[in-house]
Steps between C-alpha positions, in 0.01 A plus 500: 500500500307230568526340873485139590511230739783314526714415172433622160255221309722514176863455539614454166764765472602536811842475620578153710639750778124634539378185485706342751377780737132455463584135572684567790208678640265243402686206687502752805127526440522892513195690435645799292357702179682614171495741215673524209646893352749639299853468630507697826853636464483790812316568813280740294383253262403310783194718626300362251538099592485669847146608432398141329684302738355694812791550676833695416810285370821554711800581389776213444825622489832236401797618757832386543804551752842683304651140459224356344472232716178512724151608316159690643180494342327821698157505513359907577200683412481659153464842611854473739847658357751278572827541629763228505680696848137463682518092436838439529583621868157249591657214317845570629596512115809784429393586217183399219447535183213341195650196386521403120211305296761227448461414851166573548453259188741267662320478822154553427444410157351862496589820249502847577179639560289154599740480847273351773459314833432228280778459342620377798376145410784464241787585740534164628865556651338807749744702297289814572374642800100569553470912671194632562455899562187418825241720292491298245296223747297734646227474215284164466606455156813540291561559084820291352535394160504100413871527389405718207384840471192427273331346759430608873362312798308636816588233797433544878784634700411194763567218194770671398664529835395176660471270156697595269801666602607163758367266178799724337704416767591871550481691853406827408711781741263797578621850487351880571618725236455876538 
């Protein structure tokens, strides 16, 4: 795995949703670096692009309420078991569950697997909600996949808080998970 600055020098091949990404970040002039792996499917095949990328991905997990009518993208740490009971009393939710890929590719123009802040840029009717688990901004930097999961990026937590989130027009809520 080969790091780099900023997008890849070859696109051909590349899936438009990528591309759109790496020139959303461009017209935000964000500083960021990218490497290209084999699909990371699970947290595990992560530690690798963790280790090239210099910084550990987060987990992105695609929630829904029982009515399927209000969507979460959580952002947490890798290394944190999640349980839907924990988020749902701080998001005064009844009751969560994952929502389907047809939404997520719906919303986010994203499949299973490749689900990302980032996608976040495609959900132009605010259709899903931005929450952060705190730890997960405590590092300077932060791993998230271009839209893909061949592909990772290492941005600063600062950009993506304070650039690209509000260019997303998302508020991100913050919550403590145990």
């Amino acid at each position: 795995m080969e790091l780099r600055r900023g997008r890849p020098e070859e696109l051909t091949g590349r899936l438009e949703k990528e591309i759109r990404v790496y020139d959303f970040l461009d017209k935000l002039g964000i500083d960021y670096m990218q490497v290209d792996h084999e699909p990371a499917m699970t947290m595990e095949a992560c530690e690798a692009v963790d280790a090239a990328l210099g910084t550990a991905m987060c987990k992105n997990l695609f929630l829904c309420n029982r009515q399927q009518t209000d969507f979460y993208i959580l952002l947490m740490p890798g290394d944190k078991v999640f349980k839907t009971k924990d988020l749902s009393v701080q998001l005064g939710v009844s009751r969560l569950s994952f929502a389907s890929s047809e939404f997520m590719e719906e919303f986010l123009d994203i499949t299973p697997g490749s689900l990302s802040v980032l996608g976040l840029m495609n959900d132009k009717d605010h259709r899903v909600r931005l929450v952060i688990d705190g730890p997960v901004l405590d590092g300077e930097f932060i791993g998230v996949h271009p839209c893909i999961n061949t592909s990772s990026l290492r941005l600063k937590t600062s950009d993506l808080l304070e650039k690209i989130i509000p260019a997303m027009g998302h508020e991100p809520t913050i919550v403590q998970l145990p």
